[in-house]
Backbone as a printed PyTorch tensor [residue, N CA C, xyz], in Angstrom:
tensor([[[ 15.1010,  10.6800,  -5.5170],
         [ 16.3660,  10.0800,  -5.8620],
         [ 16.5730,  10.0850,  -7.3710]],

        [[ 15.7140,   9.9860,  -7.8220],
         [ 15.7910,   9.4900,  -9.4950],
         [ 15.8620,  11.1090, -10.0340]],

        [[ 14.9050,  12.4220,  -9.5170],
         [ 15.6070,  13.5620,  -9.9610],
         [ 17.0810,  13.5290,  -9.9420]],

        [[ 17.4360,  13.6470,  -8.8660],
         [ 18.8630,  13.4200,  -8.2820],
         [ 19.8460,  13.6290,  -9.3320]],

        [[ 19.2520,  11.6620,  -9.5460],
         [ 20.6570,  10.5560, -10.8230],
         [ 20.2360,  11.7110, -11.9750]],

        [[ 19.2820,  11.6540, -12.3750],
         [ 19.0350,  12.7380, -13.6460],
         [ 19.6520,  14.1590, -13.9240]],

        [[ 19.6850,  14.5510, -12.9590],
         [ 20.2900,  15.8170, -12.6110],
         [ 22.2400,  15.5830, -12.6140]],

        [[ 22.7310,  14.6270, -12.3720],
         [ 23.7620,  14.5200, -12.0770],
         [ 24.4570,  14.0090, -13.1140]],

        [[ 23.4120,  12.9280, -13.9310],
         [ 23.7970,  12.3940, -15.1090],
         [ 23.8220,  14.0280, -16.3150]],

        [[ 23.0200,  14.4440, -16.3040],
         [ 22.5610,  15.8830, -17.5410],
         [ 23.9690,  16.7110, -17.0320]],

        [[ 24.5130,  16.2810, -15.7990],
         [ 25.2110,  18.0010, -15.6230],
         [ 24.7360,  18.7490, -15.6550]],

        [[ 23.5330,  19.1780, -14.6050],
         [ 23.1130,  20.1100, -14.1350],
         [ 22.7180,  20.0670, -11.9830]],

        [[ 23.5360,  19.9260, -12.0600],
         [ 23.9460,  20.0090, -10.4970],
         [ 23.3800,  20.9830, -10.0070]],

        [[ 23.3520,  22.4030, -10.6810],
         [ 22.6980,  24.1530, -10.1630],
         [ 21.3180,  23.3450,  -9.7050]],

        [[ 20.7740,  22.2740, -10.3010],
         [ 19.3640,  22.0560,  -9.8820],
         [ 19.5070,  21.2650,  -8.5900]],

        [[ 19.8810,  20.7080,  -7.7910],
         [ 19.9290,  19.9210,  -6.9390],
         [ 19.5090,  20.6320,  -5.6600]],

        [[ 19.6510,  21.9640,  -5.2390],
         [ 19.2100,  22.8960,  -4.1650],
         [ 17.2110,  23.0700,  -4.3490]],

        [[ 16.8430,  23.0150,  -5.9440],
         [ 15.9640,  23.2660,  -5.9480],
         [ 14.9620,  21.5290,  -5.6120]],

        [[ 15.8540,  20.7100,  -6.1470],
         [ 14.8560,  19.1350,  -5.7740],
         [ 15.1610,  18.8240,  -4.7000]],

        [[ 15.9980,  19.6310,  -3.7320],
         [ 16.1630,  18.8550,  -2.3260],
         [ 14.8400,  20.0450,  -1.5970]],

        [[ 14.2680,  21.1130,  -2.4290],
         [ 13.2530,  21.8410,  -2.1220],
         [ 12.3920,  20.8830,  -1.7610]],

        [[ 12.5160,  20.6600,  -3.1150],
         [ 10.9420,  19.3660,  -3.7400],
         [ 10.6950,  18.1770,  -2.7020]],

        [[ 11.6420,  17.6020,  -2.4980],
         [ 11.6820,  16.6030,  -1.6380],
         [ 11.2920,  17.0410,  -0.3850]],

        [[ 12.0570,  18.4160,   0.1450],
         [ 11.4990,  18.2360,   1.4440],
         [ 10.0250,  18.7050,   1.6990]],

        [[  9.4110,  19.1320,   0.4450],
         [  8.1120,  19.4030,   0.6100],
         [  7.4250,  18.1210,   0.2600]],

        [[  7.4690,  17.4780,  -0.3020],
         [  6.8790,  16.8210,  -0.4960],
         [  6.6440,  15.3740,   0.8070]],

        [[  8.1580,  15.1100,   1.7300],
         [  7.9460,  14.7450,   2.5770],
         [  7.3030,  15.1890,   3.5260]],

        [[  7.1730,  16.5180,   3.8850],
         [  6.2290,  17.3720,   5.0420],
         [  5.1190,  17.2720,   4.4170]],

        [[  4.5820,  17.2420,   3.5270],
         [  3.3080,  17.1890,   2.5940],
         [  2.3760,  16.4890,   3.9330]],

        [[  0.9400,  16.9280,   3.7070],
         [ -0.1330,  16.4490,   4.9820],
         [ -0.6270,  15.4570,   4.2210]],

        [[ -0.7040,  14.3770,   4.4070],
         [ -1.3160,  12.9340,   4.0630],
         [ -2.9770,  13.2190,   3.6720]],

        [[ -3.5790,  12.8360,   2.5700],
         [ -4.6480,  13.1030,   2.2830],
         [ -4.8910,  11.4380,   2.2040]],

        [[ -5.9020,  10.9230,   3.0110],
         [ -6.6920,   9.0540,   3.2450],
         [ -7.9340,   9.3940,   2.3260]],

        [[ -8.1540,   8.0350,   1.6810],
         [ -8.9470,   7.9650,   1.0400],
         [-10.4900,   7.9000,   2.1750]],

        [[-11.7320,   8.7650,   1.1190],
         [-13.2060,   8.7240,   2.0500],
         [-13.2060,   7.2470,   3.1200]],

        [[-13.0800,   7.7810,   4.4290],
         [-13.9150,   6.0730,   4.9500],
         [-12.6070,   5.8050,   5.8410]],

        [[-11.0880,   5.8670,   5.5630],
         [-10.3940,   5.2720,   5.8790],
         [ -9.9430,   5.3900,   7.3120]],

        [[ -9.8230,   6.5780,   7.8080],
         [ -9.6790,   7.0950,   9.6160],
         [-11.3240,   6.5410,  10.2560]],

        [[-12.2630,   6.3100,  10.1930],
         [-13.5890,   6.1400,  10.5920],
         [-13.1610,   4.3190,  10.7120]],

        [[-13.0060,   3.7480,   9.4130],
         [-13.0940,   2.2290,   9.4210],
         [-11.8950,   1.7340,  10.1280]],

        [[-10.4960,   2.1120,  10.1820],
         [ -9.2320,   1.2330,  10.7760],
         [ -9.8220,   1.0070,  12.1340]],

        [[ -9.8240,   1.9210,  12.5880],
         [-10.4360,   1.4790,  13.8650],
         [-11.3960,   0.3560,  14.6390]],

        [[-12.4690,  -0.1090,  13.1910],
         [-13.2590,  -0.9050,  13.6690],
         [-12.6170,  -2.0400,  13.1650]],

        [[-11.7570,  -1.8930,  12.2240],
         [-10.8920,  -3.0090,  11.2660],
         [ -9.8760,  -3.5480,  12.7690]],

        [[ -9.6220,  -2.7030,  13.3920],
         [ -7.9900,  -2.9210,  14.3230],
         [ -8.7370,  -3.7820,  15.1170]],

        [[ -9.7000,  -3.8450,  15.9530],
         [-10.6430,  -4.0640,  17.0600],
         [-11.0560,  -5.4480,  16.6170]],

        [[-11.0580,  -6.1270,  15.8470],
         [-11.2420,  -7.5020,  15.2900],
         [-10.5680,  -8.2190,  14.2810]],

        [[ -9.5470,  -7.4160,  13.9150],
         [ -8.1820,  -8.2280,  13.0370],
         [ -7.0300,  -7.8580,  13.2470]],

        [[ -6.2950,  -8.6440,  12.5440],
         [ -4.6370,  -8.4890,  13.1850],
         [ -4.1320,  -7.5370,  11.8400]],

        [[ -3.8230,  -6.3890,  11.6220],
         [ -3.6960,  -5.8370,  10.5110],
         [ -2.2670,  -5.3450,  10.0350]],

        [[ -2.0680,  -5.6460,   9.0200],
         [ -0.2830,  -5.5850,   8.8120],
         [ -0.6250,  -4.2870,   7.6870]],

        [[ -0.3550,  -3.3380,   7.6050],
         [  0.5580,  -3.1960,   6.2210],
         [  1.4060,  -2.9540,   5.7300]],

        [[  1.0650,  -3.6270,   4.1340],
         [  1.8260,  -3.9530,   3.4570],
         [  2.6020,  -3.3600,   2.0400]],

        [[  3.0820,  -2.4450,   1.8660],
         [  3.1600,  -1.5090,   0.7560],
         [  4.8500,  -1.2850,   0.1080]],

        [[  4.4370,  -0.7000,  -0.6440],
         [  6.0790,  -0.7510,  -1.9470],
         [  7.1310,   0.4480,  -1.8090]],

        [[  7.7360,   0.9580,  -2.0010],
         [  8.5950,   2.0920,  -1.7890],
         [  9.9730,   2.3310,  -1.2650]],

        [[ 10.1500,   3.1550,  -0.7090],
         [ 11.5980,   3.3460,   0.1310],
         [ 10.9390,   3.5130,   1.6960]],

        [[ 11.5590,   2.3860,   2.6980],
         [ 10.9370,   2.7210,   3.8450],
         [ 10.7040,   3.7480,   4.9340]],

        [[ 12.0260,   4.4370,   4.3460],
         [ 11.7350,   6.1280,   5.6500],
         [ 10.4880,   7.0250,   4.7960]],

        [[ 10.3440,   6.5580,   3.7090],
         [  8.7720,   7.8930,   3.1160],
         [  7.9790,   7.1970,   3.4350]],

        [[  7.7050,   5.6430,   3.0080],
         [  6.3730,   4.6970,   3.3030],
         [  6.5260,   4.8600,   5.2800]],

        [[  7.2430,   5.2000,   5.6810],
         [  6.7550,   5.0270,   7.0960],
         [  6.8140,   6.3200,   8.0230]],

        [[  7.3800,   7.1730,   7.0990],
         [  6.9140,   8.4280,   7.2520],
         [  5.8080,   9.0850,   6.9830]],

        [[  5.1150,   8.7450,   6.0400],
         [  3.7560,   8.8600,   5.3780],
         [  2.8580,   8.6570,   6.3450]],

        [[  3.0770,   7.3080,   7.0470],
         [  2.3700,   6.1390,   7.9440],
         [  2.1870,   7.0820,   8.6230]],

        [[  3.1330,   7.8010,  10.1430],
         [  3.3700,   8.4470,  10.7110],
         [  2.4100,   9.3950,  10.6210]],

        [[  2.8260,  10.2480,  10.0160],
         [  2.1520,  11.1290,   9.2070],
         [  0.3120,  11.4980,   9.4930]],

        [[ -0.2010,  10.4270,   8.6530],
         [ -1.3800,   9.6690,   8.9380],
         [ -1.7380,   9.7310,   9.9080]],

        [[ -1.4340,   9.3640,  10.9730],
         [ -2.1780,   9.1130,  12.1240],
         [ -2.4390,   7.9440,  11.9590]],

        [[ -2.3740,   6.9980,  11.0900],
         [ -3.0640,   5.5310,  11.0040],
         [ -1.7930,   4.6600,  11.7590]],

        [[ -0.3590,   4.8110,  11.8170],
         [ -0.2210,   3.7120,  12.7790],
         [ -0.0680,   2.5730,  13.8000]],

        [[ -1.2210,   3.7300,  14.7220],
         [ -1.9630,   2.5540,  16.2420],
         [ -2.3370,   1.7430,  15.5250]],

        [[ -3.0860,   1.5820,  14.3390],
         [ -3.9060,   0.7150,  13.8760],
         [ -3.2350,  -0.5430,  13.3010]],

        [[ -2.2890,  -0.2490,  12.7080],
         [ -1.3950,  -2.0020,  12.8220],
         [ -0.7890,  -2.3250,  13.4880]],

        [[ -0.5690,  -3.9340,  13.3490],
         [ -0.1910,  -4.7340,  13.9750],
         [  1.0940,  -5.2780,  13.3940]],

        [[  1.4280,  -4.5170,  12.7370],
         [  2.9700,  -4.8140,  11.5670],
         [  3.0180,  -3.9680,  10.3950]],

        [[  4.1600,  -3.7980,   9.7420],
         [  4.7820,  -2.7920,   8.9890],
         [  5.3560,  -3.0640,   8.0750]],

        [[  5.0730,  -3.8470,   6.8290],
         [  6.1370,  -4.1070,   5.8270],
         [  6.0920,  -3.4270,   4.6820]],

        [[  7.6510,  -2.9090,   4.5310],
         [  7.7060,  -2.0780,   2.9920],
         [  8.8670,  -2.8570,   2.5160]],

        [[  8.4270,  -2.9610,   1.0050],
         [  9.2890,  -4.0830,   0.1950],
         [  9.5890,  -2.7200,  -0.9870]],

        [[ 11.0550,  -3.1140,  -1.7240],
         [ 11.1050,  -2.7530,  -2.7350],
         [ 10.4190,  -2.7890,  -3.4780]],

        [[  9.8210,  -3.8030,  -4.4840],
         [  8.4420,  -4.9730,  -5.0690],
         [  7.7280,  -5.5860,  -4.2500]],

        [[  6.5590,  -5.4840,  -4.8950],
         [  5.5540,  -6.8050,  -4.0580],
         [  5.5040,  -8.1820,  -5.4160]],

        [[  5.2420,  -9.1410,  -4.9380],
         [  5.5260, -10.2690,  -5.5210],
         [  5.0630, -11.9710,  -5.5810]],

        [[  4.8040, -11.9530,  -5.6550],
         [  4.4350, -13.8840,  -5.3640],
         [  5.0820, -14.0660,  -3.8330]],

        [[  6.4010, -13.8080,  -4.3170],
         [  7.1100, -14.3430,  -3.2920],
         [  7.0200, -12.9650,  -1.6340]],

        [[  7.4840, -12.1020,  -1.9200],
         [  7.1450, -11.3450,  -1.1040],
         [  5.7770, -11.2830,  -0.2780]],

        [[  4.8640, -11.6410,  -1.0230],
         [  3.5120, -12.3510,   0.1320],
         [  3.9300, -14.1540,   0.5960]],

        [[  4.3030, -14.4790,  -0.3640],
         [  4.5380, -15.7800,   0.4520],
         [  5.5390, -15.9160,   1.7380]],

        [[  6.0320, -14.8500,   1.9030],
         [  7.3700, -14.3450,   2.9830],
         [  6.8080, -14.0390,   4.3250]],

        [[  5.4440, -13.0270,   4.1250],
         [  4.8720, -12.2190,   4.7250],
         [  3.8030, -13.4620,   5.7420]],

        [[  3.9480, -14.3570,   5.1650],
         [  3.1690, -15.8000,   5.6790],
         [  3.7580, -15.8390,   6.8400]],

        [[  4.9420, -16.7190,   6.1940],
         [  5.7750, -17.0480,   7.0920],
         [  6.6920, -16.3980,   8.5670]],

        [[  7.1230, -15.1040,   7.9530],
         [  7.4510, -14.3000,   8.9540],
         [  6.3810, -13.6310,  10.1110]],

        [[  4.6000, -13.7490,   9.3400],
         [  3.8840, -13.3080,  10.5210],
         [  3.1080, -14.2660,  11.0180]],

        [[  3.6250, -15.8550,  10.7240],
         [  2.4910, -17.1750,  10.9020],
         [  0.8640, -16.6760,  10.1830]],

        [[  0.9350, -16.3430,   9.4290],
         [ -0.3930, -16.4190,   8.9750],
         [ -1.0250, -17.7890,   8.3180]],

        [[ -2.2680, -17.9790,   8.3710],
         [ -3.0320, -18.4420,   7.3160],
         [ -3.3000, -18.1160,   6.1020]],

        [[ -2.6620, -18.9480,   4.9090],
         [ -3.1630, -17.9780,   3.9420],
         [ -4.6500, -17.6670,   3.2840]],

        [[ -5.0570, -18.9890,   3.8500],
         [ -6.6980, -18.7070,   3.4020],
         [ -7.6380, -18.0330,   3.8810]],

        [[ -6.9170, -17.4980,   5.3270],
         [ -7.5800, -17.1080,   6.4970],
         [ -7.2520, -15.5130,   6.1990]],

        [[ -5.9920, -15.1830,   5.1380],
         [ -5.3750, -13.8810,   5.1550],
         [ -5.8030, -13.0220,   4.1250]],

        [[ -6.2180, -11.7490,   4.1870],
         [ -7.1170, -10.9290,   2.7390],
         [ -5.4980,  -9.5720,   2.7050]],

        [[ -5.5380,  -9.7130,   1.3200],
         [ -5.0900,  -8.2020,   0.7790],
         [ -6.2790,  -7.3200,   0.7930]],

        [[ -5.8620,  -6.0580,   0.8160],
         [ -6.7300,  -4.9700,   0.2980],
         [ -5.9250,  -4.3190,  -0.0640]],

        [[ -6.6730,  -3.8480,  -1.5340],
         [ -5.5910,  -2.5730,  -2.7670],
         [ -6.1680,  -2.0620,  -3.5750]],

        [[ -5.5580,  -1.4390,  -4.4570],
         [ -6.4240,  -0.5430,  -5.3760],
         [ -5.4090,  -0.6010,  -6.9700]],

        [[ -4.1720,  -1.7100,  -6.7740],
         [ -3.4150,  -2.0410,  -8.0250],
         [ -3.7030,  -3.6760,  -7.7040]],

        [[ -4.0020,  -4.0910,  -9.4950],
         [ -4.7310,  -5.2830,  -9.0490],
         [ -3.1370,  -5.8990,  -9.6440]],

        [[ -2.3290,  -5.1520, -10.3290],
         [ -0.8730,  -5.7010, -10.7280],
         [  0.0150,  -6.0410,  -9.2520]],

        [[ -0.0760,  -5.6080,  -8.1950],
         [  0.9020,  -5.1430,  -6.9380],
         [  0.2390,  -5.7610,  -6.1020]],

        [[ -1.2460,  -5.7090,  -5.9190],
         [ -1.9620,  -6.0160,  -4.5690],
         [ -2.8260,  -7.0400,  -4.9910]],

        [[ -3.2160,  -7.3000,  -6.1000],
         [ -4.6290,  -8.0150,  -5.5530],
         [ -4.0880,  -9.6720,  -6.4990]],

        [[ -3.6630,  -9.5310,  -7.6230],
         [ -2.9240, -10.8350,  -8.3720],
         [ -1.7820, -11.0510,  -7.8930]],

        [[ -0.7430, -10.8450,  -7.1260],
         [  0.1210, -11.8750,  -6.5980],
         [ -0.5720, -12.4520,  -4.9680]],

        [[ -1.5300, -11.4290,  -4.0900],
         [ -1.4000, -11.9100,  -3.2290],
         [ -2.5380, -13.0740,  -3.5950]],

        [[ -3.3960, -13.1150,  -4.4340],
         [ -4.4190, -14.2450,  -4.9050],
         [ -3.4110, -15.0950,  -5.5380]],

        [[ -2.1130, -15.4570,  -5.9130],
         [ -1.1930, -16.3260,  -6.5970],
         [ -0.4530, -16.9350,  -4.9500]],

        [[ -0.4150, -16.3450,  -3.9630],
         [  0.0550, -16.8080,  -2.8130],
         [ -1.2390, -17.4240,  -1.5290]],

        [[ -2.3090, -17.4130,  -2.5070],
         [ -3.4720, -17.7330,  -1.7180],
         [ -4.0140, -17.6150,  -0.7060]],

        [[ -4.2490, -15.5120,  -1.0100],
         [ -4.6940, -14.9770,  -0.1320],
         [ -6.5660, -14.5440,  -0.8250]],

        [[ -7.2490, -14.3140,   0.4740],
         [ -8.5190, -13.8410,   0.0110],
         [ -8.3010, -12.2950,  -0.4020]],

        [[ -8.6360, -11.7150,  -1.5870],
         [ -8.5950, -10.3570,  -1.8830],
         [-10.0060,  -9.2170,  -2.0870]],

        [[ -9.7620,  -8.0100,  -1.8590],
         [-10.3260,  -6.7710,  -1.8340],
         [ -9.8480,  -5.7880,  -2.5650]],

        [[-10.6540,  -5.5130,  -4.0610],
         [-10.0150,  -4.2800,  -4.4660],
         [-10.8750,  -3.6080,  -4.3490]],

        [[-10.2000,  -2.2170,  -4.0090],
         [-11.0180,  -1.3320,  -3.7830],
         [-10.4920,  -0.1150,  -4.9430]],

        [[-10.6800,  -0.1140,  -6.1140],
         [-10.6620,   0.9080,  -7.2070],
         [-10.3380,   2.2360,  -6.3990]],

        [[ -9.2810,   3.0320,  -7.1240],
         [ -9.3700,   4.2370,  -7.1020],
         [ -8.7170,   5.3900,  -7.8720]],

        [[ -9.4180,   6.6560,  -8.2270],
         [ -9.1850,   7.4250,  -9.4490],
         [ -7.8340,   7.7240,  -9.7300]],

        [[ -6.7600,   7.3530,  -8.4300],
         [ -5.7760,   8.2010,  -8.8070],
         [ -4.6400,   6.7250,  -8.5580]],

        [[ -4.8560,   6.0820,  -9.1990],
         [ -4.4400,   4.6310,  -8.8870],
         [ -3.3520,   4.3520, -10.3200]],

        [[ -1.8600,   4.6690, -10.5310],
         [ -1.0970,   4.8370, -11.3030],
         [ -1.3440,   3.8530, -12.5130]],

        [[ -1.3060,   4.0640, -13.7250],
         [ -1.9710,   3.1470, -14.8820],
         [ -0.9980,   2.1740, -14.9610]],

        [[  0.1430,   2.1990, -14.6540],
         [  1.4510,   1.2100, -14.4610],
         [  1.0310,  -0.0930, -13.4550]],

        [[ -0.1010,   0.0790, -12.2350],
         [ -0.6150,  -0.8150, -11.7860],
         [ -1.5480,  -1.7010, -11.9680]],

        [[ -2.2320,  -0.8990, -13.2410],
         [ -3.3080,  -1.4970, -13.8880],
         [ -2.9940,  -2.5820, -14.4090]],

        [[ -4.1990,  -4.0290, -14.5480],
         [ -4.0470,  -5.3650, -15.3480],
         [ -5.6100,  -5.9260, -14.7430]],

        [[ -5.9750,  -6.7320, -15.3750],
         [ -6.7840,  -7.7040, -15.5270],
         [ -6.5350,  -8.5230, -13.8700]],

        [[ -7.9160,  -8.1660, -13.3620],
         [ -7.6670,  -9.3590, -12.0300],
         [ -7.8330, -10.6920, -12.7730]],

        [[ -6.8800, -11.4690, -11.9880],
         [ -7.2070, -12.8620, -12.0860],
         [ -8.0380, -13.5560, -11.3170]],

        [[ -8.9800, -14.3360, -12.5980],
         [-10.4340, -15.0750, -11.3970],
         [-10.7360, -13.8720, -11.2500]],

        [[-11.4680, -12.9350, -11.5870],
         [-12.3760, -11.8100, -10.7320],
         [-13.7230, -12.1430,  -9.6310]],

        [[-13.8370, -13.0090, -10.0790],
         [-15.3020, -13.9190,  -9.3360],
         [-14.6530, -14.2560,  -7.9320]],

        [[-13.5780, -14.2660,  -7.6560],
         [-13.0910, -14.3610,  -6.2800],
         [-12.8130, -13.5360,  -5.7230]],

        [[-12.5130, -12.2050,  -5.8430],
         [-12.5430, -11.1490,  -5.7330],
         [-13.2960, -10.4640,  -4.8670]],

        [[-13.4110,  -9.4750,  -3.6290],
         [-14.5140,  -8.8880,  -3.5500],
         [-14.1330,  -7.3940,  -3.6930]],

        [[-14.7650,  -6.9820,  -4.4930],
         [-15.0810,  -5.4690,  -5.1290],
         [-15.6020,  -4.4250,  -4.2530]],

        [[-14.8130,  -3.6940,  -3.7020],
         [-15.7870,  -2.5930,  -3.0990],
         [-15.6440,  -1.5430,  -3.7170]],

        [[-16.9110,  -0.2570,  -3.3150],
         [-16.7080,   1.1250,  -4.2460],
         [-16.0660,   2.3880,  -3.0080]],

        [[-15.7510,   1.7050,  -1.9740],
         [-15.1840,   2.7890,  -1.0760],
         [-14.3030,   1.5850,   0.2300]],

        [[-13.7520,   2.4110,   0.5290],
         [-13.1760,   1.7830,   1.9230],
         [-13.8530,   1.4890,   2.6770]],

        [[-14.8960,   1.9080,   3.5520],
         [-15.9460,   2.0400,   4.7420],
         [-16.4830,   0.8080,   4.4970]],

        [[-17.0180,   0.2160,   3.2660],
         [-17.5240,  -0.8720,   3.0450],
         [-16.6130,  -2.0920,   3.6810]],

        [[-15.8430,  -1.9580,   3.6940],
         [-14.7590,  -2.9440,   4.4080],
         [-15.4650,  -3.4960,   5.6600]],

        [[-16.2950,  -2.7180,   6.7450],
         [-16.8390,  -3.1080,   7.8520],
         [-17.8780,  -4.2760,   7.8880]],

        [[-18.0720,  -3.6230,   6.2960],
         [-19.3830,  -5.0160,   6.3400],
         [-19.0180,  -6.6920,   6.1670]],

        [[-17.5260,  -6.7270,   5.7660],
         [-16.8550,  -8.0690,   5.9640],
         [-16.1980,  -8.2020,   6.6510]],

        [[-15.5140,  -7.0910,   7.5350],
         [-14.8100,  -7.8770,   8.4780],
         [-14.4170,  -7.0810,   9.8940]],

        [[-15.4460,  -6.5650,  10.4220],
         [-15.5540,  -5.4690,  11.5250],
         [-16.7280,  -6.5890,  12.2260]]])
């Protein structure tokens, strides 16, 4: 979309055949999951109620999903413009959760792991190399935190 406005704003429209290329490749694009992640949902689905929860425009975030193959494995689907204080505190309410009882897992500690610990959820970051520097910040409380170095590790807390 934002090629698009750019393209339309510059007056150069001749380009618009070539980013509706882009786009549609990039939507057919084959979903690459991080090591661990098709092996663990499964044992994750089988003993928790699993929502996710992610940022974007919802026909790509749930096309992606699709895509994946990952979603038998939840139990709910939310894509927000922003994630937020409030947008997890929403996510409470609309799915009766507990919040103390409820964990994020992410790999932006700006998006995933400090608001849903500000809405008083238990959190999981799970670092990763290609994790946009725009998400990057300082966890808050890191000592509450639990740190993993891969996804798969996930089983050992809550499989």
């Amino acid at each position: 979309m934002s090629l698009h406005e750019v393209a339309r704003a510059l007056g150069v429209t001749d380009l618009e055949p070539q980013i509706a290329r882009w786009e549609d490749f990039i939507g057919q694009h084959p979903i690459e999951l991080m090591p661990g992640v098709y092996e663990t949902l499964p044992a994750l689905h089988e003993h928790n109620r699993l929502i996710l929860f992610t940022k974007g425009r919802a026909d790509e975030q749930l096309g992606k999903l699709h895509r994946s193959g990952l979603a038998p494995y939840f139990h709910g689907v939310e894509v927000v413009f922003e994630k937020s204080v409030a947008t997890y505190q929403s996510l409470i309410t609309k799915h009766r959760l507990a919040p103390a009882a409820t964990w994020m897992i992410g790999n932006s500690p700006r998006t995933d792991i400090n608001p849903a610990k500000a809405a008083g959820w238990g959190t999981v970051f799970i670092p990763y190399h290609t994790t946009w520097h725009h998400e990057v910040e300082e966890i808050a409380e890191p000592a509450t935190t639990i740190v993993l170095d891969n996804f798969a590790r996930l089983r050992h807390h809550f499989a």
